[in-house]
Backbone as CSV, one residue per row, in Angstrom:
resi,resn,N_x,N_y,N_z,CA_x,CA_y,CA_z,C_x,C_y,C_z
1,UNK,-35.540,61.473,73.008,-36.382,60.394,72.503,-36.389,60.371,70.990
2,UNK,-36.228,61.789,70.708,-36.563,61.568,69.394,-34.896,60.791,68.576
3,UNK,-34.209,61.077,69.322,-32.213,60.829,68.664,-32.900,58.964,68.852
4,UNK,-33.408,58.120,69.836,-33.701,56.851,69.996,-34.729,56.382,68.915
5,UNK,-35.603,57.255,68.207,-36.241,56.584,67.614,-36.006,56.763,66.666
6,UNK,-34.914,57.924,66.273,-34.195,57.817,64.505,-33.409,56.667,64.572
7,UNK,-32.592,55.811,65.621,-31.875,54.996,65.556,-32.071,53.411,65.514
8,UNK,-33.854,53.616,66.012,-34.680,52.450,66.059,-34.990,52.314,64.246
9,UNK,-34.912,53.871,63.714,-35.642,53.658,62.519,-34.888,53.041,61.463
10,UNK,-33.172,53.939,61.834,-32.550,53.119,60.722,-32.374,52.070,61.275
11,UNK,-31.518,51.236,62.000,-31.595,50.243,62.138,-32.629,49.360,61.361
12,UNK,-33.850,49.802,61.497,-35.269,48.633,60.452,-34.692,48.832,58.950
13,UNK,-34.077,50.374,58.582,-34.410,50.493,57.546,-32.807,49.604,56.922
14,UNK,-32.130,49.061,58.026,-30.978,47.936,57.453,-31.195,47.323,57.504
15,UNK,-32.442,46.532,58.572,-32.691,45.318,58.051,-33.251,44.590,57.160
16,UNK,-34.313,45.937,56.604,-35.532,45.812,55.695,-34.391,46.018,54.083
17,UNK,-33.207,46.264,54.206,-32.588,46.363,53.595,-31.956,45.176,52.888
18,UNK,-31.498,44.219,53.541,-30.329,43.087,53.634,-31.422,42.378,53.379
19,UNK,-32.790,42.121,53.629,-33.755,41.225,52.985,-33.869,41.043,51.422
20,UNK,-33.551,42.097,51.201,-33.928,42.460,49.728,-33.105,42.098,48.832
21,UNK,-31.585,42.563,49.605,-30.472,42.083,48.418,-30.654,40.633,48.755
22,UNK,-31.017,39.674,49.767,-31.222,38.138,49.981,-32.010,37.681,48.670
23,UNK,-33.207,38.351,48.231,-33.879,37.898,47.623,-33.721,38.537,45.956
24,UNK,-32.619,38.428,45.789,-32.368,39.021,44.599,-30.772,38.292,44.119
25,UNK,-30.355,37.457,45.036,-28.926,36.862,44.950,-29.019,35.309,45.404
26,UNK,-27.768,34.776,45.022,-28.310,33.122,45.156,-26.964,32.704,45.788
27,UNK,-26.722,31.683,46.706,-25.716,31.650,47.349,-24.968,30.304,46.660
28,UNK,-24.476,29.779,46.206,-23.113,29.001,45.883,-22.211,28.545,47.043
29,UNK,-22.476,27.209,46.722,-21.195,26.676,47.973,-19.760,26.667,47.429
30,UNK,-19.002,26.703,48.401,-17.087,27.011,47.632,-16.519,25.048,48.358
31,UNK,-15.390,25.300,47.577,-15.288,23.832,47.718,-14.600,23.753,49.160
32,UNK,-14.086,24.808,49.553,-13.040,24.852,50.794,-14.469,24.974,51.975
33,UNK,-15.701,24.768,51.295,-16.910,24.565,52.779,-17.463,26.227,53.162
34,UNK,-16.731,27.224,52.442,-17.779,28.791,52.488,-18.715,28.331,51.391
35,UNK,-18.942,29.973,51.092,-20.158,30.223,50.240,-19.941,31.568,49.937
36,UNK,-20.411,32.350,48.835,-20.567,33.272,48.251,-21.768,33.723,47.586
37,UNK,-21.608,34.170,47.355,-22.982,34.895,46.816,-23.124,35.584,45.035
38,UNK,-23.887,35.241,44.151,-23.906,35.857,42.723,-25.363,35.873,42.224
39,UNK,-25.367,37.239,41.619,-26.955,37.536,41.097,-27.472,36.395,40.578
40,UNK,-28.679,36.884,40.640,-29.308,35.407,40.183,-29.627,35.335,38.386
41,UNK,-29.550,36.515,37.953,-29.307,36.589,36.198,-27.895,35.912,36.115
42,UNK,-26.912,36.242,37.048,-25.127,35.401,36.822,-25.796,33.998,36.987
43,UNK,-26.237,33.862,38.115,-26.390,32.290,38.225,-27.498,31.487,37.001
44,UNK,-28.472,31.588,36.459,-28.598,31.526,35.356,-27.897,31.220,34.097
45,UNK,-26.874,32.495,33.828,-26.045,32.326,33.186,-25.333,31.448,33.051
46,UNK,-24.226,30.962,34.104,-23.634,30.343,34.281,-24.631,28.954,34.159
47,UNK,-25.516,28.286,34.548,-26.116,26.892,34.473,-26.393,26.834,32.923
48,UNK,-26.460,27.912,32.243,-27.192,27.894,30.728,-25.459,27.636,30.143
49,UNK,-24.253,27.819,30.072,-23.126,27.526,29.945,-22.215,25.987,30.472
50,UNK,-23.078,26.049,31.692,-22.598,24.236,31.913,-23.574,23.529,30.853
51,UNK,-24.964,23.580,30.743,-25.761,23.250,29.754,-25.342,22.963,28.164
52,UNK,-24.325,23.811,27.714,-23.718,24.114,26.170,-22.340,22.997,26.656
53,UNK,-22.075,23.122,27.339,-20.836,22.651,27.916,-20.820,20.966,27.804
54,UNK,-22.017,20.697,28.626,-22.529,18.937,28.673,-22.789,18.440,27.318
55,UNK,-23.446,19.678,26.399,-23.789,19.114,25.321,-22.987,18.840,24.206
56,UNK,-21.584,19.780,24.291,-20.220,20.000,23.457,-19.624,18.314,24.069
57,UNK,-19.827,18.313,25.288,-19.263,16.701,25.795,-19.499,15.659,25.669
58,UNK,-21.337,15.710,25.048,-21.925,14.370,24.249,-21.587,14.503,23.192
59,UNK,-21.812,15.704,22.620,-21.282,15.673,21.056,-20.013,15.314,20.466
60,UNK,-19.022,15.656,21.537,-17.433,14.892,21.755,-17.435,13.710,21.767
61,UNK,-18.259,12.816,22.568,-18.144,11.677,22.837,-18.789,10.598,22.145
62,UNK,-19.620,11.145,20.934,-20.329,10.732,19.991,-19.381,10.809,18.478
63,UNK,-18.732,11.852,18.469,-17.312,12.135,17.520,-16.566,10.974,17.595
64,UNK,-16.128,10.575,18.685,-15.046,9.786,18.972,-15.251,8.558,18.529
65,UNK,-16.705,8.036,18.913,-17.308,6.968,18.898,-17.283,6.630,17.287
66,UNK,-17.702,8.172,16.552,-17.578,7.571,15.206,-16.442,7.163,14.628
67,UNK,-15.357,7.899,15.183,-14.105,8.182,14.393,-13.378,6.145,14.642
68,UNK,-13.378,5.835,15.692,-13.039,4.375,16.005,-13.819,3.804,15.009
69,UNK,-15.058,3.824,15.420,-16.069,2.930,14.392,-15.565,3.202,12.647
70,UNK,-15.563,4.057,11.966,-14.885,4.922,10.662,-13.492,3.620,10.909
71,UNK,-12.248,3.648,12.133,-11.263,3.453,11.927,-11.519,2.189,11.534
72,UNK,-12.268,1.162,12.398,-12.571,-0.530,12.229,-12.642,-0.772,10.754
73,UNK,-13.898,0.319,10.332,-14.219,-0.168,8.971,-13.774,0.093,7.504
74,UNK,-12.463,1.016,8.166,-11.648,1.572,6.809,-10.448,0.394,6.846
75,UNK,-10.141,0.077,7.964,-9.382,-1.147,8.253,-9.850,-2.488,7.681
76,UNK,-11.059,-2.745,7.986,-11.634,-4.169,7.246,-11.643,-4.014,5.912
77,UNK,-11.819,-2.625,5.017,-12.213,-2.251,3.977,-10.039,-2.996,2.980
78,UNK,-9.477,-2.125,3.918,-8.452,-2.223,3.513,-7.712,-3.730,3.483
79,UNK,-7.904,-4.216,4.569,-7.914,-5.783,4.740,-8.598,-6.531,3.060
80,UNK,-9.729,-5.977,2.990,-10.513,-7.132,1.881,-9.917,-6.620,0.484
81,UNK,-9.650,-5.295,0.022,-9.110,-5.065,-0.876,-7.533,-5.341,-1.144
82,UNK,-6.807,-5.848,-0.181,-5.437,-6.243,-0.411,-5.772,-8.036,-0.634
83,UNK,-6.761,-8.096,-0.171,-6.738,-10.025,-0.086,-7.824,-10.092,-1.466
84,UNK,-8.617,-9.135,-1.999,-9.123,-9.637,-3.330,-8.549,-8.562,-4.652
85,UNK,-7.736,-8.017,-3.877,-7.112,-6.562,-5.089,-7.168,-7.325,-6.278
86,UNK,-6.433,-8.722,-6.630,-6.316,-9.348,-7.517,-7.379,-10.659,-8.587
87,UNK,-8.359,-10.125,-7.802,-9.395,-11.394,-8.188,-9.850,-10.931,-10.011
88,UNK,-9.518,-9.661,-10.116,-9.947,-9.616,-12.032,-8.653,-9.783,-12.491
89,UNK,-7.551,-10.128,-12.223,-6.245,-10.658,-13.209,-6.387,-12.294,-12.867
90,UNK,-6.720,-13.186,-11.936,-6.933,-14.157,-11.871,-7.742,-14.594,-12.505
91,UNK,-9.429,-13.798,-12.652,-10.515,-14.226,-13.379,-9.308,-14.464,-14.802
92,UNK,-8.850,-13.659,-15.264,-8.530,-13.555,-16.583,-7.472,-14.217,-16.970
93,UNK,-6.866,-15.037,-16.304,-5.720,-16.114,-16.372,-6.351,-17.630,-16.375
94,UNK,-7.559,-17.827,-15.616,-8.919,-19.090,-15.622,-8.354,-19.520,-16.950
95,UNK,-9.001,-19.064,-18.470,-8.676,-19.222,-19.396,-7.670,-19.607,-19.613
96,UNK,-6.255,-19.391,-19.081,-5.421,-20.067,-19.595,-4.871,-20.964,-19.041
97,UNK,-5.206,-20.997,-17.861,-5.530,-22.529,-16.964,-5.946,-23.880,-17.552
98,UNK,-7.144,-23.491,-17.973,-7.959,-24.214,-19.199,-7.502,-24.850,-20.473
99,UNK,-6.641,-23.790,-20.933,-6.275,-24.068,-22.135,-4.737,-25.314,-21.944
100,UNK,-4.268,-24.771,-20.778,-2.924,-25.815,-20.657,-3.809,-27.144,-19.984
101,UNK,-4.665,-27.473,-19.160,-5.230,-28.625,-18.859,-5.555,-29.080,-19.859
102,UNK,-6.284,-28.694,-20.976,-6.790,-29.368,-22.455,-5.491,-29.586,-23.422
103,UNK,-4.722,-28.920,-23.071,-3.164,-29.382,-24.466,-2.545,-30.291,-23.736
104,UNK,-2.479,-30.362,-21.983,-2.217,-31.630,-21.645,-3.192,-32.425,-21.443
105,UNK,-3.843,-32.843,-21.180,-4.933,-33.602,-21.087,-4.917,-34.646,-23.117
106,UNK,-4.746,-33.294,-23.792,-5.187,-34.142,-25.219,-3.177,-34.525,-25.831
107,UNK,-2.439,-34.463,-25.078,-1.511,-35.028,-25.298,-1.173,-36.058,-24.762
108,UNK,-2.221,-36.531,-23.775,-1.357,-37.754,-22.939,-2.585,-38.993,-23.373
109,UNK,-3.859,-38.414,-24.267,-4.602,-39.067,-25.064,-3.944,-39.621,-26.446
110,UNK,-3.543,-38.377,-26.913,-3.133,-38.884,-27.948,-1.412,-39.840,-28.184
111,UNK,-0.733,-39.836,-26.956,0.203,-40.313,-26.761,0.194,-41.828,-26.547
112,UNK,-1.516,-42.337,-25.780,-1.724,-43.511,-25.860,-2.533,-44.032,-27.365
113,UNK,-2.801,-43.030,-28.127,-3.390,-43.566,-29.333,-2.380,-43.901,-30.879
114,UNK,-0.750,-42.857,-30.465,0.094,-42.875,-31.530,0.703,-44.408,-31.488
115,UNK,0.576,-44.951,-32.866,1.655,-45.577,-33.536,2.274,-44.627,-34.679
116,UNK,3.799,-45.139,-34.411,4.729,-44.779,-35.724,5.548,-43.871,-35.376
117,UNK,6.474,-43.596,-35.772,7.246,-42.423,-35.557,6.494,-40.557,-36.594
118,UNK,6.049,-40.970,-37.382,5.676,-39.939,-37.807,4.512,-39.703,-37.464
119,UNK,3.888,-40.286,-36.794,2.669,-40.067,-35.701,3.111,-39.223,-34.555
120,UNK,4.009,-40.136,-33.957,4.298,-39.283,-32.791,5.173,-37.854,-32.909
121,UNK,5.920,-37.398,-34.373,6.042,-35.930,-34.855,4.829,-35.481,-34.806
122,UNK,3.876,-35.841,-35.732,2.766,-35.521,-35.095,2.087,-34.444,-34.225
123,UNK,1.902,-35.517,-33.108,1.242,-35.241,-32.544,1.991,-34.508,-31.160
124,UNK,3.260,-34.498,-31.395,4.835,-33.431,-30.864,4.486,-31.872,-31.709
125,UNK,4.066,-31.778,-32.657,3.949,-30.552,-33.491,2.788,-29.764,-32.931
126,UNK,1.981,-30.781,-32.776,0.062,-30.226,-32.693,0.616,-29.777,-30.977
127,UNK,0.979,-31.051,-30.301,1.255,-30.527,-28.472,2.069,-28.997,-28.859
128,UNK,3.322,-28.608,-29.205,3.816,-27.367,-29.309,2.705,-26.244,-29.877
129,UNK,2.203,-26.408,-30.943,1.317,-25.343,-31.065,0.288,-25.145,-30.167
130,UNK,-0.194,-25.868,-29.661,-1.192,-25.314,-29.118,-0.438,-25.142,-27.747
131,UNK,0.743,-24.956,-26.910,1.124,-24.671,-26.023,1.803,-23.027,-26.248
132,UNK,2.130,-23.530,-27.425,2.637,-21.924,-27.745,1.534,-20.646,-27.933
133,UNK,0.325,-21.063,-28.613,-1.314,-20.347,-28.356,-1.507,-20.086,-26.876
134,UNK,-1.492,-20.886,-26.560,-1.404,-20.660,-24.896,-0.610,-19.382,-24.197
135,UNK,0.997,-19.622,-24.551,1.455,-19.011,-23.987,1.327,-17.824,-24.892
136,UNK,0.927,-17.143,-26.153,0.731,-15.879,-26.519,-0.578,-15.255,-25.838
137,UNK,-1.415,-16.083,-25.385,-2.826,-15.691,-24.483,-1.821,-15.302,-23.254
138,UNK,-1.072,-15.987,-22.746,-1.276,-15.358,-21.546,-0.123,-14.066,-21.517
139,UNK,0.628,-14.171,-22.233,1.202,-12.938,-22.378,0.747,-11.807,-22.745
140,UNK,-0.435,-11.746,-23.673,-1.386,-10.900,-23.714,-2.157,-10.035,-22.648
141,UNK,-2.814,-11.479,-21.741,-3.363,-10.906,-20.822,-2.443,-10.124,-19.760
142,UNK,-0.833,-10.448,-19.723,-0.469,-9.717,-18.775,-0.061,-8.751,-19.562
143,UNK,-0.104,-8.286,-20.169,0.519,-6.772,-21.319,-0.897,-5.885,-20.802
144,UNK,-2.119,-6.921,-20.702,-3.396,-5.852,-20.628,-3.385,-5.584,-19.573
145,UNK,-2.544,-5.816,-17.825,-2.108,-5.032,-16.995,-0.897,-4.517,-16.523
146,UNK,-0.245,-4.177,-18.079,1.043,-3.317,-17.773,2.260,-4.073,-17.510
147,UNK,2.403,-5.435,-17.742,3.662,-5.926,-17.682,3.880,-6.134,-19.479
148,UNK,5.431,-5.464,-19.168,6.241,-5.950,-20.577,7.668,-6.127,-20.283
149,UNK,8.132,-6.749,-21.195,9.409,-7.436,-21.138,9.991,-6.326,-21.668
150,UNK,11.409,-6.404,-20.829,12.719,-5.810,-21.258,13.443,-6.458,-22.289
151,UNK,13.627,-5.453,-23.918,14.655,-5.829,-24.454,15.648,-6.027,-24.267
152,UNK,16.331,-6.941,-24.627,17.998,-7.153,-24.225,18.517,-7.489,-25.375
153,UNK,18.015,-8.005,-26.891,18.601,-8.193,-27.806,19.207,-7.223,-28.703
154,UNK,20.572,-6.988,-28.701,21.627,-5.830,-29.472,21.234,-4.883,-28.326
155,UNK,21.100,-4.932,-27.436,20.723,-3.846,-26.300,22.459,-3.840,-25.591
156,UNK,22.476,-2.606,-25.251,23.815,-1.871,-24.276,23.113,-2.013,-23.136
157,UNK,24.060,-2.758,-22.564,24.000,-2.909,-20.994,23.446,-1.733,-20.452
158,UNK,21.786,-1.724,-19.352,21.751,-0.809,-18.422,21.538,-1.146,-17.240
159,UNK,22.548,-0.644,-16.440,22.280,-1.512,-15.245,20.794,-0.925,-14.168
160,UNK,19.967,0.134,-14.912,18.559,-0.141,-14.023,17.289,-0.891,-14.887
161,UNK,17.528,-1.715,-16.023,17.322,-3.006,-16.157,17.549,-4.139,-16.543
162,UNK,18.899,-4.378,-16.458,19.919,-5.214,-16.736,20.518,-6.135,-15.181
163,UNK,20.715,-7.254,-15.158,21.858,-7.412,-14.047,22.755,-8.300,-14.855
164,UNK,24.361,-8.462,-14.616,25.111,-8.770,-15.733,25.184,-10.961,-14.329
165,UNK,25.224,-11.394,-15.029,25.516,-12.684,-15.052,26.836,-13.027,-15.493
166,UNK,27.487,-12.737,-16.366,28.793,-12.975,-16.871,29.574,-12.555,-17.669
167,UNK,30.575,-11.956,-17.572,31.082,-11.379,-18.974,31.893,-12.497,-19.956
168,UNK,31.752,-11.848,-21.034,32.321,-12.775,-22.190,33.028,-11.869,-23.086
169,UNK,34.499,-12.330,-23.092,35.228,-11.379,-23.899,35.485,-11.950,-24.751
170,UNK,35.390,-10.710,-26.012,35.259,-11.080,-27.287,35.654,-9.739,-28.041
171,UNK,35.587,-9.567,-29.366,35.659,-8.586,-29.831,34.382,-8.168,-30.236
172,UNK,34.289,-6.681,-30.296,32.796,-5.866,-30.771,32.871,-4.892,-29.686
173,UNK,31.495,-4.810,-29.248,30.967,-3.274,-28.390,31.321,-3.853,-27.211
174,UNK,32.115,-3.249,-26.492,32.373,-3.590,-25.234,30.611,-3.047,-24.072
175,UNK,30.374,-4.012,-23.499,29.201,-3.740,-22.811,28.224,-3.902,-23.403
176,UNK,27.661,-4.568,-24.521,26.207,-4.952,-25.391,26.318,-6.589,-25.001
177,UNK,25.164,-6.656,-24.559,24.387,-8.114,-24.108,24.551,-9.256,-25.576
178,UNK,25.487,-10.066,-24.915,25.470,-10.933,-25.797,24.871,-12.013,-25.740
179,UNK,23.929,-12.037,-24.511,22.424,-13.517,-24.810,21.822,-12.762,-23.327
180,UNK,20.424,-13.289,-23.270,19.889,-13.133,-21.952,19.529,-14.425,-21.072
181,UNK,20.049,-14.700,-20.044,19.811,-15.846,-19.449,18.198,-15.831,-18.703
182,UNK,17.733,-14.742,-18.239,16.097,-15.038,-17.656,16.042,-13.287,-17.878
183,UNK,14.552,-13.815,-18.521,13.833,-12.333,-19.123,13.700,-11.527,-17.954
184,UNK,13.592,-9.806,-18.118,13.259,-8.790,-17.467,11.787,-8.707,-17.437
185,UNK,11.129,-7.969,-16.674,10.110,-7.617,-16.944,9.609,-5.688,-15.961
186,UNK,9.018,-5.036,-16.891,8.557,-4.064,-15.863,7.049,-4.346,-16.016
187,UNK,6.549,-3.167,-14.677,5.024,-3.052,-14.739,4.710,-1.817,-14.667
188,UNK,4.041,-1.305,-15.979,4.216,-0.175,-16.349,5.483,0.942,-16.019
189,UNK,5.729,1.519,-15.241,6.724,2.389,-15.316,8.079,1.540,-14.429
190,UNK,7.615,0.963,-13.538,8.331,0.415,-12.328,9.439,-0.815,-12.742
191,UNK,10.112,-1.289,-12.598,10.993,-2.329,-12.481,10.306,-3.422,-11.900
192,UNK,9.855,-4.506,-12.481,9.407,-5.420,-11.698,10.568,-6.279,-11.614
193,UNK,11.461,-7.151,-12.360,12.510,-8.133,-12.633,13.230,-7.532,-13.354
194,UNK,15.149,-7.204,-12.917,15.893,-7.452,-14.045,15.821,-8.376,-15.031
195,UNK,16.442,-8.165,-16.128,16.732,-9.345,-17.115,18.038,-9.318,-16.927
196,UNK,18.622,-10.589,-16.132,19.793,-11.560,-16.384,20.656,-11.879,-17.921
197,UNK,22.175,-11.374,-17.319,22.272,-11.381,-18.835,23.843,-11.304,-19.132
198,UNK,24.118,-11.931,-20.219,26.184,-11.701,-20.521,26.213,-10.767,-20.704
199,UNK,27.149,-10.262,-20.522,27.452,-8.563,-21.839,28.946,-9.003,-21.755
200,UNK,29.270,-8.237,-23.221,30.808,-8.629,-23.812,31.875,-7.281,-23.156
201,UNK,32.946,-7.893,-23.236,34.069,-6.918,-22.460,35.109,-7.380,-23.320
202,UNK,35.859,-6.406,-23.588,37.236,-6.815,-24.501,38.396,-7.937,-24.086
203,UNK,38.549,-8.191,-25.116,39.813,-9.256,-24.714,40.610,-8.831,-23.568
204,UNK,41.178,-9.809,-23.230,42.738,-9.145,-22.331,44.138,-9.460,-23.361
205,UNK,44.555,-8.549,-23.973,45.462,-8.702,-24.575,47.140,-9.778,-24.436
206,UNK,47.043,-10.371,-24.790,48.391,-11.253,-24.637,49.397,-11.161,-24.565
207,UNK,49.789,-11.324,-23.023,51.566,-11.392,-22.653,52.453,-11.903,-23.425
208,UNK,53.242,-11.462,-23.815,54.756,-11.603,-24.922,55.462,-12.624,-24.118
209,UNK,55.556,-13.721,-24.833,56.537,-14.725,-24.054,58.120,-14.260,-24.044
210,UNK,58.387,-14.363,-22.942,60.079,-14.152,-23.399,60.720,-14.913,-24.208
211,UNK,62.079,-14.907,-24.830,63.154,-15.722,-25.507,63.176,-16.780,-24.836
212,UNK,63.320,-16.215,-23.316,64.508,-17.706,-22.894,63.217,-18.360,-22.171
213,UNK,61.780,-18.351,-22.167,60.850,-19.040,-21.872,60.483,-19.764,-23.036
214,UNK,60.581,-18.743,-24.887,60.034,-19.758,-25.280,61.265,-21.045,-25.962
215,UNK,62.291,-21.126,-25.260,63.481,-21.443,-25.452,63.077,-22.574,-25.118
216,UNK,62.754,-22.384,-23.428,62.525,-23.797,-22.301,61.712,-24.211,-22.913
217,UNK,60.212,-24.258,-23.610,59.286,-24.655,-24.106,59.458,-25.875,-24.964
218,UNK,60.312,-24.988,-26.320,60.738,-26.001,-27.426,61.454,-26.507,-26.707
């Protein structure tokens, strides 16, 4: 009796056993339809890590959101500065807008007011000057953003700002610009326009007539 009631005893003392680890562990479903089992400080753990996890995924998804939004408006930004990049060299050309509407405007006045021929020198002298004022304004204003003209006068041909238009043989420096047909221009360092242009090349020296050609001649 007594071998039956040590066996009654453990037995309780396994069941009173398996209660305990129950209540100290948390069961998890598996995707294949079991289950397993993990402490319940692991399980904790683990929910406090999906927790950091969700929040790394709003914070991702709030990143993103900016970075598009950032892209739209560096894009519009870039859009408006290529379509007004130029609005302070225009302001500053107005003026000379102005000034050619008023030299024409007061030439086609005074063209109906001239008698005489030395009137109309005149008033041919006054129209040139003040067109030529004009055009030193506006050459000004473009010097004050870096455009200047390429010399070409007594200048040696270079062909990175030169393009040759024609040669003309002659005697002198073979390769020095002997007129410019349309001005160069750079902007600041860069090449904006060749200047078009002759440059001289030596004669071609003259074939010796023969005897009995210049025989046939005479």
């Amino acid at each position: 009796m007594s071998h039956h009631s040590k066996k009654n005893h453990h037995e309780k003392g396994d069941s009173g056993g398996s209660k305990e680890g129950d209540a100290a562990s948390k069961v998890s479903p598996q995707p294949n339809g079991g289950k397993i089992e993990v402490l319940a400080q692991e399980y904790e753990d683990l929910k406090k890590k999906v927790a950091e996890l969700e929040g790394l995924r709003q914070k991702f998804l709030l990143a993103a959101a900016d970075y598009e939004n950032a892209k739209k408006r560096n894009a519009r930004e870039k859009e408006d500065f290529v379509k007004f990049s130029q609005e302070r060299i225009l302001r500053d050309l107005l003026p000379v807008l102005d000034n050619f509407e008023r030299a024409v405007g007061h030439a086609n006045t005074a063209s109906v007011n001239v008698s005489g021929e030395e009137a109309l020198q005149q008033n041919l002298k006054t129209l040139t000057s003040g067109v030529e004022r004009v055009r030193k304004q506006l050459i000004d204003i473009l010097k004050m953003y870096g455009l200047k003209r390429i010399e070409t006068a007594d200048q040696m041909f270079n062909p990175h700002f030169h393009e040759v238009v024609a040669h003309v043989p002659e005697e002198g420096k073979e390769d020095q610009i002997v007129d410019e047909l349309e001005p160069g221009f750079m902007l600041h360092d860069r090449l904006l326009r060749a200047a078009k242009v002759r440059v001289r090349v030596s004669p071609q020296p003259k074939t010796p007539v023969p005897e009995e050609k210049q025989d046939e001649i005479t």
